[in-house]
N, C-alpha and C positions, 0 to 999 in steps of 0.2 A: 504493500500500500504506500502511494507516494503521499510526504509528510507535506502536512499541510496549515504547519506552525510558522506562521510568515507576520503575527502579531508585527514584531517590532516592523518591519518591512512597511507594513500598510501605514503605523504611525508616523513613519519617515516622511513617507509621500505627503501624507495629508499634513502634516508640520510643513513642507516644502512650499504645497500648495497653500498654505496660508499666508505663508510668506510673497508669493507671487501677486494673491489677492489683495494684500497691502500696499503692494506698491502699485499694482495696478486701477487701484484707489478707483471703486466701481461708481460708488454716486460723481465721480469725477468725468468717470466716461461716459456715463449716461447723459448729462449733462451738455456732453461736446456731441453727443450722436443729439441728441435734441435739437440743437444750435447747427450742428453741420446739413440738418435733416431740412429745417426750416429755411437754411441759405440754398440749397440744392430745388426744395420745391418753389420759389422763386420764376414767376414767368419771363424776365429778364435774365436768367440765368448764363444764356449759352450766345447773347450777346457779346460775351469777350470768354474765349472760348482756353484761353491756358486759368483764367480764374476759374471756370466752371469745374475744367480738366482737374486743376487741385482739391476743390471742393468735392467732388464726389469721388475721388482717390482715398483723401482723409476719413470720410463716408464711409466708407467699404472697408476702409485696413481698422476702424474703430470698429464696426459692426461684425467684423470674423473675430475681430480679438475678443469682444463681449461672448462671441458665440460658443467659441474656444472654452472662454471659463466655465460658461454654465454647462459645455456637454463634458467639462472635466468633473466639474460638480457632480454630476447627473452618473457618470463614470464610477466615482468614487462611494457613491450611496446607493449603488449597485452593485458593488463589488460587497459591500457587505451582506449581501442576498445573496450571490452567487457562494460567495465563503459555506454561508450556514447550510445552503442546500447540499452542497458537495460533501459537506460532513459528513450530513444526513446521508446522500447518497450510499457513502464509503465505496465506490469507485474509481477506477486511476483516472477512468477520462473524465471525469469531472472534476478531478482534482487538475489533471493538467489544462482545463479550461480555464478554471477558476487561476493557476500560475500563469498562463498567458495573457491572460486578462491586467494582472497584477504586471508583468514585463511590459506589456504596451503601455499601462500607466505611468508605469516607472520611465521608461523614454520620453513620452511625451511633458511629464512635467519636467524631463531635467532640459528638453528643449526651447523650455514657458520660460524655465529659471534664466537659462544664460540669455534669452532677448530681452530678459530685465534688466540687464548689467549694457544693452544695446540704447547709450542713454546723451550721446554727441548730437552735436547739431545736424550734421546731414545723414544720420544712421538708418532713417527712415526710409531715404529716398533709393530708387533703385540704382541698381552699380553699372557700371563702365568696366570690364577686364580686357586688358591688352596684354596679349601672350610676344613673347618676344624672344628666338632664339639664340644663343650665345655660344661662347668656346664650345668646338666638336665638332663642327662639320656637318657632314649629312647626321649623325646620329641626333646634333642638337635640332635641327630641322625638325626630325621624325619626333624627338623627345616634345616642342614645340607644340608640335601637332597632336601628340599623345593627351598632354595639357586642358588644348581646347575643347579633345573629345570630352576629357572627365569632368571639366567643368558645365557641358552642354548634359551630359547624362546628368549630374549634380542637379542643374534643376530639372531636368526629366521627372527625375526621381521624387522631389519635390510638386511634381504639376506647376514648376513654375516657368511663363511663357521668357524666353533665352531666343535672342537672333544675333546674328551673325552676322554686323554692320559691315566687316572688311575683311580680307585674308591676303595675304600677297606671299603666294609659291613659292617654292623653292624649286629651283633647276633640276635635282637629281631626287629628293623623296621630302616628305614633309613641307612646312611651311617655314616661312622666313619670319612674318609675325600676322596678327590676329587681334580684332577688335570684337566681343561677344557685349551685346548688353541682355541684362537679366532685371527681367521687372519682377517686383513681390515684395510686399510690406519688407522690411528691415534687410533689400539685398545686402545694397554697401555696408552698415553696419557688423553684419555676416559676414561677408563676403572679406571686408577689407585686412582680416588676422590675416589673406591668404599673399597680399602682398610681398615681394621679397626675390632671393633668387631659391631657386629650384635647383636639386643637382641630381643627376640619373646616374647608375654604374648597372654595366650590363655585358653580356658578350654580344657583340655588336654583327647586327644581320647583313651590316655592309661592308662589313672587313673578312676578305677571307680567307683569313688567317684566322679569324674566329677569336682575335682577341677580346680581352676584355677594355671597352671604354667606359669615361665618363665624359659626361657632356651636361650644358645648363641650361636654363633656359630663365627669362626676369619675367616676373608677373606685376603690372601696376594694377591700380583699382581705383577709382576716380566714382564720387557719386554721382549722378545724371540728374542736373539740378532743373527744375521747372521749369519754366517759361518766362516765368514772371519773375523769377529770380535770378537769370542770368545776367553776368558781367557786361560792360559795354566795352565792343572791341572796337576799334577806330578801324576804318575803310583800308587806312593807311600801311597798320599793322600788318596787312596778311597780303598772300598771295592767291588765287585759287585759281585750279587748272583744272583741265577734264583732258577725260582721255576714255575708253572705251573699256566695260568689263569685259575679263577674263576669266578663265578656269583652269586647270592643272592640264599644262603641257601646254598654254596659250591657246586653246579651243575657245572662241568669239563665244562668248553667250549675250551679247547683248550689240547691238549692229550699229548704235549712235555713241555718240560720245556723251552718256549718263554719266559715269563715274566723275566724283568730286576727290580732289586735294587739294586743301587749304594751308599752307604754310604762316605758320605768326613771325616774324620777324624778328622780331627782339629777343624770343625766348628760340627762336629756332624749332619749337613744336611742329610735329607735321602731324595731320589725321587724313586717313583717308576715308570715303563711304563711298561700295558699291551696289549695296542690299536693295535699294531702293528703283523703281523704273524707271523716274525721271530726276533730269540734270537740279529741276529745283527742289524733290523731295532728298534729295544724298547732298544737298549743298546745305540744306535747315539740320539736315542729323547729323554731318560733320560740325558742325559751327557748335551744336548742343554740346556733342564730344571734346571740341578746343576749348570751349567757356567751362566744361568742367575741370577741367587738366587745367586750364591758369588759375581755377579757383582752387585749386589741389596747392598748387605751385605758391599762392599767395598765401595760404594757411601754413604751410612748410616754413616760410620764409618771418613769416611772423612769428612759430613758435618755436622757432628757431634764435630769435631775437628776446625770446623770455627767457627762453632757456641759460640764456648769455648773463640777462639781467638777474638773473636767480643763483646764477652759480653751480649751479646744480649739475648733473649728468646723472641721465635717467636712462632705461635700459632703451636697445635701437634693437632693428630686424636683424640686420650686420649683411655680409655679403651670400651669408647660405643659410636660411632658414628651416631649408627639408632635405634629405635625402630618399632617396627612392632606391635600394638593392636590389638587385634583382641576380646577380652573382658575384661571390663565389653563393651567397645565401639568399633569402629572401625578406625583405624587410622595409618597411617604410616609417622612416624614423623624424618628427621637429626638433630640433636642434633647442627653439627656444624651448619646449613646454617638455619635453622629455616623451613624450605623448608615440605609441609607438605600435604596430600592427605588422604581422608577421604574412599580408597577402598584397601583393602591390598589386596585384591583378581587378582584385574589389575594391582597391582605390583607383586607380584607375578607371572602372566605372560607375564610378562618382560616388563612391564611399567614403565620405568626406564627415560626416557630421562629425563624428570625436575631434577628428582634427581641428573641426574648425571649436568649437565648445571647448575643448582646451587652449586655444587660443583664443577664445574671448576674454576668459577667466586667468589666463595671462596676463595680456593685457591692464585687466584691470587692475592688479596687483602693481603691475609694472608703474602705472599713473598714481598711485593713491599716495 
């Protein structure tokens, strides 16, 4: 008979979940879904159409997160039913109901808890990832490109909608770099632990010799700021040019010249967008992408100037924040959080939550 003394277990959770509901401060959110609710039914609403676009975004990511607490509520005072019956039963599969039941709750609030600690000024908003290949050659391409797959499974796995603003090929396998935006309540906040450089070791499918390499790859993460909250870039600043999408091997997918790149000038940032069909919609979604990145760049540089004035030295990403083994052993290891999985393969496709949960809760340590 599977034991079905999980007392202290269930008090954890529901201690945890208290803790969530406090800071999630309920008559607070009801309060904002009221007022968000009242500005959305507005018959002028959609008259200026990035105001609206915020307000029913806001709408939606308050109204799943209220939703969220009460089916965790509604969860947890069920599971106290499912416990007693399984008792009663004295059956294994109703006891291993009743423990799966308890594993899903236990996941799920420890992924409530760490979006608590998701508490920055732009954590909300959706992310901006740009994968970028480094030292290694063809392997860092392919590694690259390994990258973008696991981040697009990542929200897969999620149900969260992930496009793929740019890619630009690499000659012999893989990609050269990659822009992915990922819309869903708290991307960039999430997402942004994942910053940093990436390192692979592997016996490489391109050497045949069969040695073993390693190769890099940089990951940035920028939030995807509003409409109404973007920077003003002067005309002056930028360059922008078109030129015709591509595919792997330079296969035409697109027969006009859509494709946008915008260069800034002072900062030397380049973005490109081919995702879109026409030359004006990948010229609006580049420019989103460069106003995020100078707002990235101008938050860096300022708390970078407290940092000065404070004296202080606080913990950084550094130049390697992950490894990824793949031989002589198997292993994927963060350098900062110690945080560590012995399947690189289910990381890979997009087995990511630990990693990144232990890197929030880094983080926060690292700031406090």
């Amino acid at each position: 008979m599977i034991s079905l003394d999980v007392s202290d277990r269930i008090a954890a959770i529901r201690s945890s979940f208290a803790d969530i509901v406090s800071v999630v401060n309920i008559p607070a959110l009801e309060s904002t879904i009221a007022e968000l609710s009242e500005q959305a039914g507005a018959t002028d609403l959609w008259d200026d159409q990035a105001a609206a676009q915020k307000v029913t975004s806001e709408l939606s990511h308050a109204q799943s997160q209220r939703a969220r607490v009460i089916e965790v509520q509604q969860r947890l005072d069920d599971l106290d039913v499912l416990l007693d019956m399984a008792k009663e039963a004295g059956d294994d599969d109703s006891a291993r109901e009743t423990l799966a039941e308890l594993d899903g709750l236990e996941k799920l609030i420890g992924e409530m808890e760490v979006q608590t600690l998701l508490d920055g000024e732009y954590d909300a908003l959706p992310a901006i990832i740009t994968i970028r290949a480094g030292a290694g050659g063809v392997d860092a391409a392919d590694f690259a490109d390994m990258l973008l797959r696991m981040y697009v499974r990542w929200a897969e796995k999620h149900k969260y909608p992930a496009t793929v603003l740019d890619v630009s090929y690499a000659e012999e396998a893989g990609i050269k770099s990659a822009t992915l935006q990922v819309d869903s309540p708290f991307a960039f906040g999430t997402l942004s632990v994942e910053a940093g450089t990436h390192r692979l070791v592997r016996m490489s499918p391109f050497n045949s010799a069969g040695k073993r390499q390693t190769s890099f790859a940089a990951v940035e993460v920028v939030p995807l700021l509003a409409a109404v909250e973007v920077i003003d870039i002067p005309e002056s600043d930028i360059r922008i040019d078109v030129f015709r999408s591509s595919g792997p091997g330079g296969q035409s997918v697109n027969t006009t010249d859509s494709a946008v790149r915008i260069t800034h000038l002072p900062s030397g940032i380049v973005v490109s967008c081919q995702n879109e069909k026409s030359q004006i919609q990948n010229r609006a979604a580049a420019m989103r992408v460069l106003q995020s990145r100078l707002l990235l760049l101008q938050r860096e540089e300022e708390a970078k100037k407290k940092k000065e004035l404070a004296g202080v030295i606080t913990a950084s990403w550094g130049d390697q924040m992950r490894s990824y083994v793949m031989a002589p052993y198997q292993m994927v290891k963060d350098l900062r959080t110690d945080y560590e999985v012995n399947n690189p393969s289910a990381v890979f496709d997009g087995d990511l939550d630990g990693f990144i949960a232990a890197g929030i809760r880094w983080r926060k340590r690292a700031i406090e």
